[in-house]
C-alpha positions, 0 to 999 in steps of 0.5 A: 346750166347742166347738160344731161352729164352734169357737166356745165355747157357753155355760154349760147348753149342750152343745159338744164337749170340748177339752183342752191341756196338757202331759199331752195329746199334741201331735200324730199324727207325720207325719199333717197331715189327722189333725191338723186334725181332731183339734185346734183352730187354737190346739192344743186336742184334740178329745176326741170327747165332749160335756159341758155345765157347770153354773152351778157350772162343773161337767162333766157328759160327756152323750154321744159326738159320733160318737153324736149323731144329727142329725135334720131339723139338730136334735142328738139325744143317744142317752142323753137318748133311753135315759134316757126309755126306760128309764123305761118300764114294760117297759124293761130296757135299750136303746141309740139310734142314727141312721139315714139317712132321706129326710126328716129326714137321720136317723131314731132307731132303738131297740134296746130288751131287754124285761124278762122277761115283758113284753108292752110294744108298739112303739106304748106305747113311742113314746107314753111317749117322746112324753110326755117328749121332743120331737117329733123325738126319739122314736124313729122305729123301735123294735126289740126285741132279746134283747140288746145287744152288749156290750164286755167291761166292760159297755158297750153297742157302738153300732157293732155297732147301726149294722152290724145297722141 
């Protein structure tokens, strides 16, 4: 695990995962600048995801690299955001992303489905997401939604989100 100067973060600490062995590809054919994005000096891919190991040496995936919203030089996981949203009374699903933002860089946007016949307002749930999260991950702009775009096995496409913000 990587964090964004290549070097190795600690365990409990969240970096990007890396990978190299036989089973991984060795390169783009003919393509330098995509390799020297993709891979590390000494040949470790960059798979795009972000993990974090336990004390056991366990992997646990926590979220996309693409996906994190970096708010004020603060890293922001959409999914530690969604997990505390979801949470709240009113919630069906939601899904975080970044938006460009004057003061902060970012500013994190959530797109929330209610479930049916809830009556739950923008300011409740900010104030449930204060409770549980710090300050410069509550959710800037909260958008409700009838519902999220979807891929075709159910996964929420933040991409889509980011064309509509």
């Amino acid at each position: 695990l990587l964090d964004d100067a290549d070097q190795e973060v600690g365990i409990g600490a969240a970096g990007e995962i890396c990978v190299k062995g036989p089973q991984v590809m060795s390169g783009y054919w003919d393509k330098p600048e995509a390799n020297q994005k993709a891979f590390t000096a000494d040949g470790y891919f960059r798979t795009g995801d972000v993990g974090v190991f336990d004390d056991k040496g366990l992997l646990k995936i926590v979220d996309r690299k693409k996906d994190m919203v970096i708010v004020s030089g603060f890293n922001v996981y959409p999914n530690d955001v969604e997990a505390v949203a979801t949470a709240c009374p009113g919630v069906l699903e939601c899904a975080c992303i970044g938006v460009p933002d004057d003061k902060t860089g970012e500013a994190v946007k959530l797109f929330v489905v209610k479930t049916p016949d809830s009556s739950l307002t923008e300011e409740q749930l900010i104030a449930h997401c204060r409770e549980e999260l710090a300050a410069y991950k509550v959710p800037k702009i909260v958008r409700f939604v009838d519902a999220l775009p979807k891929s075709t096995v159910g996964k929420i496409l933040r991409r889509e989100l980011r064309n509509v913000a």
